[in-house]
N, CA, C, O and CB atoms as a CASP TS submission, in Angstrom:
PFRMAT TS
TARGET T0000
AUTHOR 0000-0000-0000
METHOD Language model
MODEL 1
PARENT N/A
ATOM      1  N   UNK     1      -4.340  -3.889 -15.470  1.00  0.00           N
ATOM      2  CA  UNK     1      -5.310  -4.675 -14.761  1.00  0.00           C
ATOM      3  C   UNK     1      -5.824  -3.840 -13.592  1.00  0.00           C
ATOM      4  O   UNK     1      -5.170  -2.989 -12.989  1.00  0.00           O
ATOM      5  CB  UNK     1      -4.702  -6.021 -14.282  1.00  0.00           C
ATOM      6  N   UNK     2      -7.209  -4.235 -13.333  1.00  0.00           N
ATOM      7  CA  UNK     2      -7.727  -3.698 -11.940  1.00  0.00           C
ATOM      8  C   UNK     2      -8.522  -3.703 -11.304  1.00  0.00           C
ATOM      9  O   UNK     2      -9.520  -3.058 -11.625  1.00  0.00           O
ATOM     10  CB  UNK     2      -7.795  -2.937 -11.743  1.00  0.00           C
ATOM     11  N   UNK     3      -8.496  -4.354 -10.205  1.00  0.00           N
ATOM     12  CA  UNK     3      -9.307  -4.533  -9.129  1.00  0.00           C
ATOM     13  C   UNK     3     -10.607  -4.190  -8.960  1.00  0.00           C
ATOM     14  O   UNK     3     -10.979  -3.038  -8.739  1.00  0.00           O
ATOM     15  CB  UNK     3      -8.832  -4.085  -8.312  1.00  0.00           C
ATOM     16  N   UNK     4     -11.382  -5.222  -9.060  1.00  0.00           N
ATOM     17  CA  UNK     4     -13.309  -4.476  -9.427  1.00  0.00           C
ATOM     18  C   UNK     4     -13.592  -4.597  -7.899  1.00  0.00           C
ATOM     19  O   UNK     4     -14.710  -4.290  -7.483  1.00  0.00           O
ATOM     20  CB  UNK     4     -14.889  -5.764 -10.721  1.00  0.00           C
ATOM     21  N   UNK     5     -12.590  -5.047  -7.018  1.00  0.00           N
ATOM     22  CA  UNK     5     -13.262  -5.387  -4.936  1.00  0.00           C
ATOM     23  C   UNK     5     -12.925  -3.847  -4.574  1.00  0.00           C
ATOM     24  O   UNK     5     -11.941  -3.141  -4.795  1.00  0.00           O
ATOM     25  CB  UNK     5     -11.887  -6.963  -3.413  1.00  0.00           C
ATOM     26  N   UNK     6     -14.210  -3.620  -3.899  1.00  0.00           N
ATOM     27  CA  UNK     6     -14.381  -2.410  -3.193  1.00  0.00           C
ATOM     28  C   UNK     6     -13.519  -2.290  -1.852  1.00  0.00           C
ATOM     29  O   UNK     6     -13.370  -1.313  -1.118  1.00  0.00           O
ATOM     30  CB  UNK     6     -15.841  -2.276  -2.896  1.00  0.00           C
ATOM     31  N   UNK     7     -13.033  -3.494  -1.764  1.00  0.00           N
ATOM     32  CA  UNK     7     -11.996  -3.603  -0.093  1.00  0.00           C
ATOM     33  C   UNK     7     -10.813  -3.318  -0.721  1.00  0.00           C
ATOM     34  O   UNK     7     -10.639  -4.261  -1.493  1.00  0.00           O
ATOM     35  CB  UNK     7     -11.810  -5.350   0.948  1.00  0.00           C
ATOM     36  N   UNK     8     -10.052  -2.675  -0.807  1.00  0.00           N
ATOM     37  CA  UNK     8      -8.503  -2.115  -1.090  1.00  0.00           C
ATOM     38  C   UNK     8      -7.552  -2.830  -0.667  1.00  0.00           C
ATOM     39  O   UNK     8      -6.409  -2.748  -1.117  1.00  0.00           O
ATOM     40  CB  UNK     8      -8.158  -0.872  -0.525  1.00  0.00           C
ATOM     41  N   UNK     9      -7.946  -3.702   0.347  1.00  0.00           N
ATOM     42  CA  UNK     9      -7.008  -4.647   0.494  1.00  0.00           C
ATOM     43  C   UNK     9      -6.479  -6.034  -0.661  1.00  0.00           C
ATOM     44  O   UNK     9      -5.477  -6.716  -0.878  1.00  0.00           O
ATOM     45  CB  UNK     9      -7.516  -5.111   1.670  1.00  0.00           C
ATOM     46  N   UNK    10      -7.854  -5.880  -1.156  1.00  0.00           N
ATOM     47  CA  UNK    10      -8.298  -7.363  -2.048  1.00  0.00           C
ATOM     48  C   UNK    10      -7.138  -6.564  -3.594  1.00  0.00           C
ATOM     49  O   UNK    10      -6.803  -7.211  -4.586  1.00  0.00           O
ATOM     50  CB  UNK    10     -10.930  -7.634  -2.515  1.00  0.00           C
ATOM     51  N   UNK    11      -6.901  -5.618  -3.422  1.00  0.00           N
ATOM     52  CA  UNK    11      -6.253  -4.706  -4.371  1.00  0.00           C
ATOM     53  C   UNK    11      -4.650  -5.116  -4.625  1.00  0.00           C
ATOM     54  O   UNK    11      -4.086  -5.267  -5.709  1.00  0.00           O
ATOM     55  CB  UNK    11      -6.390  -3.177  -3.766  1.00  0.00           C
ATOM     56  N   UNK    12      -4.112  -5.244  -3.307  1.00  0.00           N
ATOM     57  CA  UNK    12      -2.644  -5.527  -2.605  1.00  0.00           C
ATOM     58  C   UNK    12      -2.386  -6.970  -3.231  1.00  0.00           C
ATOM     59  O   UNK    12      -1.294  -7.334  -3.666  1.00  0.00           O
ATOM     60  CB  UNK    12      -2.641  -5.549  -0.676  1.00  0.00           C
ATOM     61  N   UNK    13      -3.853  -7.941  -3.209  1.00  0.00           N
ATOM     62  CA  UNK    13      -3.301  -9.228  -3.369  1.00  0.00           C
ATOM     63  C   UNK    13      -3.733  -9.760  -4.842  1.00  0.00           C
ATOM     64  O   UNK    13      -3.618 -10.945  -5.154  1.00  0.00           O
ATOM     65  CB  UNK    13      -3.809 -10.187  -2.167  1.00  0.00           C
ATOM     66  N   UNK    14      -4.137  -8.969  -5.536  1.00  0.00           N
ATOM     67  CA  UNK    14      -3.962  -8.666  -6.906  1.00  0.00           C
ATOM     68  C   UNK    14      -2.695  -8.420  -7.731  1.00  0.00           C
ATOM     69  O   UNK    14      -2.261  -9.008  -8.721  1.00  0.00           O
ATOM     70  CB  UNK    14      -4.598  -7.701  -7.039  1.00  0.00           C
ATOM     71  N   UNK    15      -2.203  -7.317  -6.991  1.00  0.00           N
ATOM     72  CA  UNK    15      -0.933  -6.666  -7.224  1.00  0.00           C
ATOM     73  C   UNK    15       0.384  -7.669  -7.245  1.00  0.00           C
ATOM     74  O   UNK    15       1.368  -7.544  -7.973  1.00  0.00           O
ATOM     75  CB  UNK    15      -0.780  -5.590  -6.103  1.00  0.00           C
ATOM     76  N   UNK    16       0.131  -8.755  -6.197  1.00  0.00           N
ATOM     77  CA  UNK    16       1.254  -9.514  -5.509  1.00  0.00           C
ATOM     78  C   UNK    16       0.880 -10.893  -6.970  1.00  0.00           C
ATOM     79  O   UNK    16       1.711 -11.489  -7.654  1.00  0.00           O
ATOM     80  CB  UNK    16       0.896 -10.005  -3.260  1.00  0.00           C
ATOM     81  N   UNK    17      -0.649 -11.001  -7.003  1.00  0.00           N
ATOM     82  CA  UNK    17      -0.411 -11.957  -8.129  1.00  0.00           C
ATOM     83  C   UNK    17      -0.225 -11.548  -9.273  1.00  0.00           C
ATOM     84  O   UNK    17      -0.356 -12.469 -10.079  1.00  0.00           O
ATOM     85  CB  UNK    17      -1.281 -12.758  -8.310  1.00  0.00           C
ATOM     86  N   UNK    18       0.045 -10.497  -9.780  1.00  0.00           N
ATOM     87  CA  UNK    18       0.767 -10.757 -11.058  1.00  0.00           C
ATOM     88  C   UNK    18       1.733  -9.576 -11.031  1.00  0.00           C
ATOM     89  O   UNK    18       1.526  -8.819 -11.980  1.00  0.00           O
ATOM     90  CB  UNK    18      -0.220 -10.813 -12.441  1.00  0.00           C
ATOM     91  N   UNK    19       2.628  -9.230 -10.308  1.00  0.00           N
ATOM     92  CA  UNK    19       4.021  -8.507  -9.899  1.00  0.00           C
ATOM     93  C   UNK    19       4.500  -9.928  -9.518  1.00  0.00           C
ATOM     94  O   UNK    19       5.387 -10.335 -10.269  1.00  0.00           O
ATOM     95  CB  UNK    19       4.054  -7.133  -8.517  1.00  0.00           C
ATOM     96  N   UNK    20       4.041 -10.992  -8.298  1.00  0.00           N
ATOM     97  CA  UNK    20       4.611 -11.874  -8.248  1.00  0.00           C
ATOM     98  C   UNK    20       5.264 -11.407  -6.719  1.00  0.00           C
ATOM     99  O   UNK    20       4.993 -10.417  -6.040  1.00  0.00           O
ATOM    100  CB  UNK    20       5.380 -12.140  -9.536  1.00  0.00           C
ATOM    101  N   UNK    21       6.566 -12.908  -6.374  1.00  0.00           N
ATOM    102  CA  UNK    21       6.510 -12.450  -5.053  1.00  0.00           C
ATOM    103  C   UNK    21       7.749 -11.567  -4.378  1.00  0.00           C
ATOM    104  O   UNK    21       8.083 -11.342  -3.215  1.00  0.00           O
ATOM    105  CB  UNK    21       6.307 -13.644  -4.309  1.00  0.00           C
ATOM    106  N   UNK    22       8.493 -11.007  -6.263  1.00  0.00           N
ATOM    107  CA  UNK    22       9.808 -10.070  -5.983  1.00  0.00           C
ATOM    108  C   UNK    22       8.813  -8.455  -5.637  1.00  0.00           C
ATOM    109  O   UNK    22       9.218  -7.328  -5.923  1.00  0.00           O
ATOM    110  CB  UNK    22      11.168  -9.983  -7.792  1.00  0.00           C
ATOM    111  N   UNK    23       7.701  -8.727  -5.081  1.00  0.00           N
ATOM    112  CA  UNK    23       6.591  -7.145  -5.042  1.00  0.00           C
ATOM    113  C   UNK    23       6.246  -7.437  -3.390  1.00  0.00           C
ATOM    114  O   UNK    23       5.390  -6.832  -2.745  1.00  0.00           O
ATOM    115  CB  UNK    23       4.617  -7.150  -6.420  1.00  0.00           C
ATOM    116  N   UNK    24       7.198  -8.598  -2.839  1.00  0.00           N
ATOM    117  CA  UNK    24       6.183  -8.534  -1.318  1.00  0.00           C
ATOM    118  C   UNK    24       6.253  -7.771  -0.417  1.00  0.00           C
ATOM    119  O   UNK    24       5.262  -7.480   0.253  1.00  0.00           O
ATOM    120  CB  UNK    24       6.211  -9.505  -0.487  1.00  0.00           C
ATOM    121  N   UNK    25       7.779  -7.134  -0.138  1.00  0.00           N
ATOM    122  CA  UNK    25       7.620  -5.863   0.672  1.00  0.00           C
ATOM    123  C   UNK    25       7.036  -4.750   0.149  1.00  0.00           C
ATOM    124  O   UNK    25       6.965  -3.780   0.904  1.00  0.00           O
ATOM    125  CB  UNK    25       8.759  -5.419   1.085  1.00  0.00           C
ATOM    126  N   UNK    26       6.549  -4.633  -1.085  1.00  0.00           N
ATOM    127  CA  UNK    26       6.079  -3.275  -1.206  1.00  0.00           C
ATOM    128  C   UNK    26       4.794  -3.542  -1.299  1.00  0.00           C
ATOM    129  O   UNK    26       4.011  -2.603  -1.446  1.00  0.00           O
ATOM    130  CB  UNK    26       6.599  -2.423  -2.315  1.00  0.00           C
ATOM    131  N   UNK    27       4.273  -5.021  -1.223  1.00  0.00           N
ATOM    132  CA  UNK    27       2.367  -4.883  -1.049  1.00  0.00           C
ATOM    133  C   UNK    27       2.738  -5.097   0.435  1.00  0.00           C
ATOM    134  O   UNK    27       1.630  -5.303   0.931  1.00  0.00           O
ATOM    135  CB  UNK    27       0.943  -6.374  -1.962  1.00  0.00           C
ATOM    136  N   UNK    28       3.521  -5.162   1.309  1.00  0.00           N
ATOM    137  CA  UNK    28       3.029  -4.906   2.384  1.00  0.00           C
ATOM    138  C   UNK    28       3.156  -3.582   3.225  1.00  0.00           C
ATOM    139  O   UNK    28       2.542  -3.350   4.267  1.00  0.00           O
ATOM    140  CB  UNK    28       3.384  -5.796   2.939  1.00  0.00           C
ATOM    141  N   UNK    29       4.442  -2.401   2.328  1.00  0.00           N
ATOM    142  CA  UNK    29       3.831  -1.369   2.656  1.00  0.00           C
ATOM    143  C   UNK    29       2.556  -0.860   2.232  1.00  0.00           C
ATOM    144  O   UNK    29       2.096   0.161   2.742  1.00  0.00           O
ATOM    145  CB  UNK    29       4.526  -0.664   2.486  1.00  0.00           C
ATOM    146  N   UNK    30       1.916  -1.536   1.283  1.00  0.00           N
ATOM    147  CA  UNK    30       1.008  -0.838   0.667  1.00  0.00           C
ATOM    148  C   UNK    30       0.010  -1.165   1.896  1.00  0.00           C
ATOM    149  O   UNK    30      -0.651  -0.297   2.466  1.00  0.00           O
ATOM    150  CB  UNK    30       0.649  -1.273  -0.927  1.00  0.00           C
ATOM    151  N   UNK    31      -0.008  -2.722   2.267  1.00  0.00           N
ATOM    152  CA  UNK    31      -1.011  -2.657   3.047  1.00  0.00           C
ATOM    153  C   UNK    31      -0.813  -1.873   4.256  1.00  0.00           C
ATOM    154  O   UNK    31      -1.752  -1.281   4.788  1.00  0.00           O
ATOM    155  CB  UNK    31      -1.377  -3.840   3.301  1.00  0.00           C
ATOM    156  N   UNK    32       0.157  -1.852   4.627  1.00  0.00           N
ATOM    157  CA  UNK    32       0.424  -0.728   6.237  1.00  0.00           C
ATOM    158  C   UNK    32      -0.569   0.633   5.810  1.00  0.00           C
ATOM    159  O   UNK    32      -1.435   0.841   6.660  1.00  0.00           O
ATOM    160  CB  UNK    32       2.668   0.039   6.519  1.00  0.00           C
ATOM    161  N   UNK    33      -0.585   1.478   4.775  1.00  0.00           N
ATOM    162  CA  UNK    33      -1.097   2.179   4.234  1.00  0.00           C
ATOM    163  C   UNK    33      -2.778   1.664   4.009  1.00  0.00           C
ATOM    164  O   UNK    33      -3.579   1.416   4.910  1.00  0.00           O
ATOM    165  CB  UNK    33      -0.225   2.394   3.210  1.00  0.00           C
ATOM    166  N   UNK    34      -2.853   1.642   3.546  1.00  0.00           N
ATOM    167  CA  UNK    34      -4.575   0.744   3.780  1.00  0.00           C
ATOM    168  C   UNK    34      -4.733   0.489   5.270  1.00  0.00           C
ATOM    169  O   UNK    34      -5.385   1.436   5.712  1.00  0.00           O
ATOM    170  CB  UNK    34      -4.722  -1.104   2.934  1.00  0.00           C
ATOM    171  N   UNK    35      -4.457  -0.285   6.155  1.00  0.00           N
ATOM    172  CA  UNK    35      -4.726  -0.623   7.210  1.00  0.00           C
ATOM    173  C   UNK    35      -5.354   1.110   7.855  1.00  0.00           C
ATOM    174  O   UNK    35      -6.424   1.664   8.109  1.00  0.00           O
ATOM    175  CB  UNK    35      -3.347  -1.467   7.858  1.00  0.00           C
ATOM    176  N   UNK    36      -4.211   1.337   7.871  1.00  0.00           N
ATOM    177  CA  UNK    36      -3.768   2.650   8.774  1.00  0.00           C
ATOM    178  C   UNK    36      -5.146   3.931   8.438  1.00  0.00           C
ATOM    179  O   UNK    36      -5.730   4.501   9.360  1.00  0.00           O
ATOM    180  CB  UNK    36      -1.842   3.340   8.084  1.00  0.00           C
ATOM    181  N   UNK    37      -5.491   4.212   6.757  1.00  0.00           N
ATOM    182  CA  UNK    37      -6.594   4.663   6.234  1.00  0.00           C
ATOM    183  C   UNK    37      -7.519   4.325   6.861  1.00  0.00           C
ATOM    184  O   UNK    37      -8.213   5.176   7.418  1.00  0.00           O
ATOM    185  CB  UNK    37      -6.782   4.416   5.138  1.00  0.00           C
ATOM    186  N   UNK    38      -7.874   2.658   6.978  1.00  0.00           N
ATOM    187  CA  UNK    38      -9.119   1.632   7.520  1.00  0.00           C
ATOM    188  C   UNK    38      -9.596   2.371   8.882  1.00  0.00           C
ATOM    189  O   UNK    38     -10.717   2.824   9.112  1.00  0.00           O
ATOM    190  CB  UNK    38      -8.522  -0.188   7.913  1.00  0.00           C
ATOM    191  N   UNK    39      -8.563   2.376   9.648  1.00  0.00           N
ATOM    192  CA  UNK    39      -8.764   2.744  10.732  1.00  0.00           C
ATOM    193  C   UNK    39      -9.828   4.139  10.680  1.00  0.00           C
ATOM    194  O   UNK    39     -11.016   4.188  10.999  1.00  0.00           O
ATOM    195  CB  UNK    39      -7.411   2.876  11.312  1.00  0.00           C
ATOM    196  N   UNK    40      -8.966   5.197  10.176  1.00  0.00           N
ATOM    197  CA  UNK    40      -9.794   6.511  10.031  1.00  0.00           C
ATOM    198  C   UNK    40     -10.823   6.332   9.799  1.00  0.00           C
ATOM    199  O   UNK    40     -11.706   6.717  10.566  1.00  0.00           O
ATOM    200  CB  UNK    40      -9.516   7.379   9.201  1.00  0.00           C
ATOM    201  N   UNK    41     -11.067   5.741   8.763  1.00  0.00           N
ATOM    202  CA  UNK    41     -12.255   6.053   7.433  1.00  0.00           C
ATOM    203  C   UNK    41     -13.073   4.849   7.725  1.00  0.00           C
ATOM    204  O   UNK    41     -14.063   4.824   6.994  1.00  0.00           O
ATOM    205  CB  UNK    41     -11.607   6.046   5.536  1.00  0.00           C
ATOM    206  N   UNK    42     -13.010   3.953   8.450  1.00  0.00           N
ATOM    207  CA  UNK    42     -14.233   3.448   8.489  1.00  0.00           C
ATOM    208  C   UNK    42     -14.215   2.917  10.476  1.00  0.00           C
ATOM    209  O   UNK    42     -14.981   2.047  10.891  1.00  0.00           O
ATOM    210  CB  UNK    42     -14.363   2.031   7.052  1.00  0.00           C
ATOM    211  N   UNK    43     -13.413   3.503  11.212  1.00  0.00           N
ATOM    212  CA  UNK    43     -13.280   3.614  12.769  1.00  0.00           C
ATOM    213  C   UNK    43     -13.447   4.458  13.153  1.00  0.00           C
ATOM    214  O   UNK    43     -13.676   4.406  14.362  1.00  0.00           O
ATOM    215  CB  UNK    43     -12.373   3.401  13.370  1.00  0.00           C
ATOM    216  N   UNK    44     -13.477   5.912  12.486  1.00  0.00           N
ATOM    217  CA  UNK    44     -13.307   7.190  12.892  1.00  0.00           C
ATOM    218  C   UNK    44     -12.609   7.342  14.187  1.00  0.00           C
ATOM    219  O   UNK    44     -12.960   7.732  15.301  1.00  0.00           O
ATOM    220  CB  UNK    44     -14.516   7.796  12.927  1.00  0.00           C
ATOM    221  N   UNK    45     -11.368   6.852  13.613  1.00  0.00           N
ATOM    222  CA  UNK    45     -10.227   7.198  14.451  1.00  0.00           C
ATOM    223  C   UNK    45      -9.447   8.548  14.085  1.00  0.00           C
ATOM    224  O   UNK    45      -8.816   8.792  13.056  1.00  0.00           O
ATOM    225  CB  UNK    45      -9.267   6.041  14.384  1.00  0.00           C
ATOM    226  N   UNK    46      -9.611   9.171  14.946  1.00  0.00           N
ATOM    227  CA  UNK    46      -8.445  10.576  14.330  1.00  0.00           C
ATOM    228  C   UNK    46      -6.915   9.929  14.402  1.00  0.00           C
ATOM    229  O   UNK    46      -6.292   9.741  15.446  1.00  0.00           O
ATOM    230  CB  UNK    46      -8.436  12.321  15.634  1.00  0.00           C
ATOM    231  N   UNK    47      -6.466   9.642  13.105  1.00  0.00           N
ATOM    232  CA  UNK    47      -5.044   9.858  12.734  1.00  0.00           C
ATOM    233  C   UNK    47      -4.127  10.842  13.784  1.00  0.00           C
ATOM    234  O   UNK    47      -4.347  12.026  14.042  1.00  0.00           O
ATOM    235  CB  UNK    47      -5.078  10.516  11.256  1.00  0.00           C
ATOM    236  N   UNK    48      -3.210  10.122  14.221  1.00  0.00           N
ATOM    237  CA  UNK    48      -2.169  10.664  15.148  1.00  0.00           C
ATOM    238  C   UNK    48      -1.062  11.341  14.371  1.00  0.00           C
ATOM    239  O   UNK    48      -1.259  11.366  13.157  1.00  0.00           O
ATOM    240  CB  UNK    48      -1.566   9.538  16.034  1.00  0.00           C
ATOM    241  N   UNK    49      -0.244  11.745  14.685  1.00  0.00           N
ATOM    242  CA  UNK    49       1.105  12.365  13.901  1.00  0.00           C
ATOM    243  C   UNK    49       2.032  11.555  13.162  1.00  0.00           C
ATOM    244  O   UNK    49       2.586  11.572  12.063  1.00  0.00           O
ATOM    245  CB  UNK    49       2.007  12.998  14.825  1.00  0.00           C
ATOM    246  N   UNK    50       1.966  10.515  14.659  1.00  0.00           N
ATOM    247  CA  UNK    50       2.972   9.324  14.623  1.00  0.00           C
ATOM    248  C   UNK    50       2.434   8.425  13.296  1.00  0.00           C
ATOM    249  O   UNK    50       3.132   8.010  12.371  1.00  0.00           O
ATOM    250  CB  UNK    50       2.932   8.344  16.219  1.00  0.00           C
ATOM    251  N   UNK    51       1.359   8.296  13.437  1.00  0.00           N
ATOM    252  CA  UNK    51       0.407   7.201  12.387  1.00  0.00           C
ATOM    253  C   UNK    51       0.591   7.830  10.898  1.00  0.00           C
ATOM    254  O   UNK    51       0.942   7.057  10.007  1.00  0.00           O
ATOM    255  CB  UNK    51      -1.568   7.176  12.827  1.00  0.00           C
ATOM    256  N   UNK    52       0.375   9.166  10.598  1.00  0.00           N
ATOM    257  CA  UNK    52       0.667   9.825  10.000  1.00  0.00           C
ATOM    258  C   UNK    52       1.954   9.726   8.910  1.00  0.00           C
ATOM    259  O   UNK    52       1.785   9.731   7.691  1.00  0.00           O
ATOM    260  CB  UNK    52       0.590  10.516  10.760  1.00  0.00           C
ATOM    261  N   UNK    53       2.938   9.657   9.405  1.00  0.00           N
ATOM    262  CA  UNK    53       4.434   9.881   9.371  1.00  0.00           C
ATOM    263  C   UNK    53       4.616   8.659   9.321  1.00  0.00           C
ATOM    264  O   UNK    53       5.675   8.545   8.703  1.00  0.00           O
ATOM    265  CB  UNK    53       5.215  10.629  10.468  1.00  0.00           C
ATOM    266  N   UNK    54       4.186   7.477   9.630  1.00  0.00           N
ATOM    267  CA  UNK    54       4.365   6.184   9.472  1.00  0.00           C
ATOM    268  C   UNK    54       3.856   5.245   7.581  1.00  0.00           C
ATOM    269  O   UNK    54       4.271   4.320   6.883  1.00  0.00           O
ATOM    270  CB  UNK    54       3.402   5.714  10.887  1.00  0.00           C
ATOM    271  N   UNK    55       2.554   6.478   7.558  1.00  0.00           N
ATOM    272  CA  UNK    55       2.027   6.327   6.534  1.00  0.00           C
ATOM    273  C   UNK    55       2.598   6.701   5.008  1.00  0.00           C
ATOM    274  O   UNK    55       2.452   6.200   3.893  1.00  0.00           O
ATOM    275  CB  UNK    55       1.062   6.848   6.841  1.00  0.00           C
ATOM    276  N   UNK    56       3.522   8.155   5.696  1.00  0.00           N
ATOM    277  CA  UNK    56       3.851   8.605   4.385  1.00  0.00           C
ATOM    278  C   UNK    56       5.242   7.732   4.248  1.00  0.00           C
ATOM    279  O   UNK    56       5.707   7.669   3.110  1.00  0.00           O
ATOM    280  CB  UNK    56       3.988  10.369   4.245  1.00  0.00           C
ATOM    281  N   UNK    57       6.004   7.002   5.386  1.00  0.00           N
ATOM    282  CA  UNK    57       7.274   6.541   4.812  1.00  0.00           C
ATOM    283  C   UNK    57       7.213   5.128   4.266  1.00  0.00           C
ATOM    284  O   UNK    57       8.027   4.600   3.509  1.00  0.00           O
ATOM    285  CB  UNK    57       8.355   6.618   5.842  1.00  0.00           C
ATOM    286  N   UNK    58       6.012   4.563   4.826  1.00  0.00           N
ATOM    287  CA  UNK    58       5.652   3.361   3.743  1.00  0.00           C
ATOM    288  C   UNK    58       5.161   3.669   2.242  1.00  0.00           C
ATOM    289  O   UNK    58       5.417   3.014   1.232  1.00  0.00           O
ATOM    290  CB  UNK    58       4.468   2.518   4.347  1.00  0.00           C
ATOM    291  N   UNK    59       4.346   4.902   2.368  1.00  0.00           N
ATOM    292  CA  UNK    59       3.936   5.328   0.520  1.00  0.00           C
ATOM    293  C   UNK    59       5.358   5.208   0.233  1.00  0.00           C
ATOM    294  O   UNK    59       5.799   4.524  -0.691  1.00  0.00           O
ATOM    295  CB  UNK    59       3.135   7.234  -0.050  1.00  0.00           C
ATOM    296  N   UNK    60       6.370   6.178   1.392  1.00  0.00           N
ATOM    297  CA  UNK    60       7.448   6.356  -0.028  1.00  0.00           C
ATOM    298  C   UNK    60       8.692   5.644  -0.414  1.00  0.00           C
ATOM    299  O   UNK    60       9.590   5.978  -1.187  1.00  0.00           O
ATOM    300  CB  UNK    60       8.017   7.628  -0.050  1.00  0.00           C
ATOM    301  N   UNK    61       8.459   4.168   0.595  1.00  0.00           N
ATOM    302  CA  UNK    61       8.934   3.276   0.250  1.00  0.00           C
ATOM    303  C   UNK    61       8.549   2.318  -1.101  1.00  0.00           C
ATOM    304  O   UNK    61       9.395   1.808  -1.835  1.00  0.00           O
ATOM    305  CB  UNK    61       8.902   2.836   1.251  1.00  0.00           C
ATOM    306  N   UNK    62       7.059   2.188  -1.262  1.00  0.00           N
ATOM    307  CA  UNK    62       6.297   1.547  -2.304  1.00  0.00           C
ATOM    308  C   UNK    62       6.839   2.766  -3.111  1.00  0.00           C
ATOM    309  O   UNK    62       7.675   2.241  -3.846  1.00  0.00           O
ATOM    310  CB  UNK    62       4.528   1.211  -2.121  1.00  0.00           C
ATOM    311  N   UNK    63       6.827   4.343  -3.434  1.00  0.00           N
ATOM    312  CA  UNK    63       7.139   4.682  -4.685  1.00  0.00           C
ATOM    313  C   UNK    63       8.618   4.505  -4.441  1.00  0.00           C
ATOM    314  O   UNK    63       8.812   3.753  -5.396  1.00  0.00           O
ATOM    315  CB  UNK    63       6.596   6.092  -5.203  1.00  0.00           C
ATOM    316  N   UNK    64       9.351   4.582  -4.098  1.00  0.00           N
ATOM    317  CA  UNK    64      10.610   3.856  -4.502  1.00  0.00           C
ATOM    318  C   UNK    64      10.557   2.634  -5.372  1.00  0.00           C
ATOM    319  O   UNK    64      11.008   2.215  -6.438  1.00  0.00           O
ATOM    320  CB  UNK    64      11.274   3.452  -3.342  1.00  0.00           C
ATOM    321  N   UNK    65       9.854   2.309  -4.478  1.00  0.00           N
ATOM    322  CA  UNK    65      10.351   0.307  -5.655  1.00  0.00           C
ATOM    323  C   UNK    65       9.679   0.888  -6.951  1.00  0.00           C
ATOM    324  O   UNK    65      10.357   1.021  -7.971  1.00  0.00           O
ATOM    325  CB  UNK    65       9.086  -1.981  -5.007  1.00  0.00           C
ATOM    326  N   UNK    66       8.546   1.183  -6.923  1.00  0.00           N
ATOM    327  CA  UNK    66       7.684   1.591  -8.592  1.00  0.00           C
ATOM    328  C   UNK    66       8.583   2.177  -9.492  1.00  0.00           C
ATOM    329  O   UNK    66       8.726   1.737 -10.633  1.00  0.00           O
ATOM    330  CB  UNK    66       6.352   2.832  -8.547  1.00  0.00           C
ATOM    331  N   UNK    67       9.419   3.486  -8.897  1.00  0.00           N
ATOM    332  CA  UNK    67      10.449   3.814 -10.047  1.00  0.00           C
ATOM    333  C   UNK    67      11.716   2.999  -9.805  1.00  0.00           C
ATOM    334  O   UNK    67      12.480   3.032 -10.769  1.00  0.00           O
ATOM    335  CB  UNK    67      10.850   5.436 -10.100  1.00  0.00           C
ATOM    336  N   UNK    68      12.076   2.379  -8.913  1.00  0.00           N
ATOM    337  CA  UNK    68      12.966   1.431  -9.889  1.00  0.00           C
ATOM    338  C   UNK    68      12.550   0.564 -10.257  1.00  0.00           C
ATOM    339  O   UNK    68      13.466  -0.125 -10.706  1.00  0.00           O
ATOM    340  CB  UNK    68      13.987   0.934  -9.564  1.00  0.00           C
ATOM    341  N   UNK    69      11.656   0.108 -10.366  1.00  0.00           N
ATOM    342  CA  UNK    69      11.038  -0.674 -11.596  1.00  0.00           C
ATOM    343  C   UNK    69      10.904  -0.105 -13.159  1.00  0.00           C
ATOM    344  O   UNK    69      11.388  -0.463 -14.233  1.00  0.00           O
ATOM    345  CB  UNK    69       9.638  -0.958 -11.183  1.00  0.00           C
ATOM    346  N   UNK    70      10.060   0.894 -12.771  1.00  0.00           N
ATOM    347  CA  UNK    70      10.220   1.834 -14.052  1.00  0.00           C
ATOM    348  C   UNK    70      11.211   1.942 -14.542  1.00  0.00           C
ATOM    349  O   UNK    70      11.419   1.437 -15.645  1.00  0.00           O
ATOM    350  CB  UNK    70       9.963   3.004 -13.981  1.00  0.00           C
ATOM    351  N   UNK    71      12.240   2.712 -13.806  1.00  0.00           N
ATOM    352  CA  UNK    71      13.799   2.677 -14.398  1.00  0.00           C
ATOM    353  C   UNK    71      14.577   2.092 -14.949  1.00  0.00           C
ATOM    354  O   UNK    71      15.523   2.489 -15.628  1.00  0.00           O
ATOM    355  CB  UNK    71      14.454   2.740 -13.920  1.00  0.00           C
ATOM    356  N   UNK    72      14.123   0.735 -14.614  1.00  0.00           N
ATOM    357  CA  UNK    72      14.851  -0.917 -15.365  1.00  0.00           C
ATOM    358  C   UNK    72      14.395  -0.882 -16.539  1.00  0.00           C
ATOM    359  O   UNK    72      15.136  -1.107 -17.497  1.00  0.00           O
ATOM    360  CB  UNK    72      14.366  -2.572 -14.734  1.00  0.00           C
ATOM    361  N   UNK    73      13.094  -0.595 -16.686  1.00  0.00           N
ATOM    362  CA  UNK    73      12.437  -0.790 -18.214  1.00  0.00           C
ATOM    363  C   UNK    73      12.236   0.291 -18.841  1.00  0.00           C
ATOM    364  O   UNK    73      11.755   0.268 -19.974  1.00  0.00           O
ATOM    365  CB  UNK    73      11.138  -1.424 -18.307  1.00  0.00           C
TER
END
């Protein structure tokens, strides 16, 4: 399935309806990740280090859960 909304957020709550609601901490790292993008890319905020590093440990929390999901099946 996939998301035809150009807002990436509208993406997260796609995800949550049909993963369901054993997926909620990881659509909400996803959204920390989106948010954090938002900012840059449409605030032209220059990304900090901190913001940065915040970003990649929520991605690599969401790919955690994805492969153990994968892994189960």
């Amino acid at each position: 399935m996939r998301s035809a909304e150009l807002d990436h957020r509208e993406a997260v709550g796609l995800f949550l309806e049909v993963i369901g609601e054993t997926a909620a901490d990881a659509g909400r790292h996803v959204s920390r990740v989106i948010a954090k993008k938002n900012l840059v890319e449409y605030k032209r905020r220059f990304i900090t280090q901190k913001d940065a590093r915040e970003m990649v440990e929520h991605a690599q929390h969401f790919f955690a859960w994805v492969i153990g999901i994968l892994l189960r099946n």
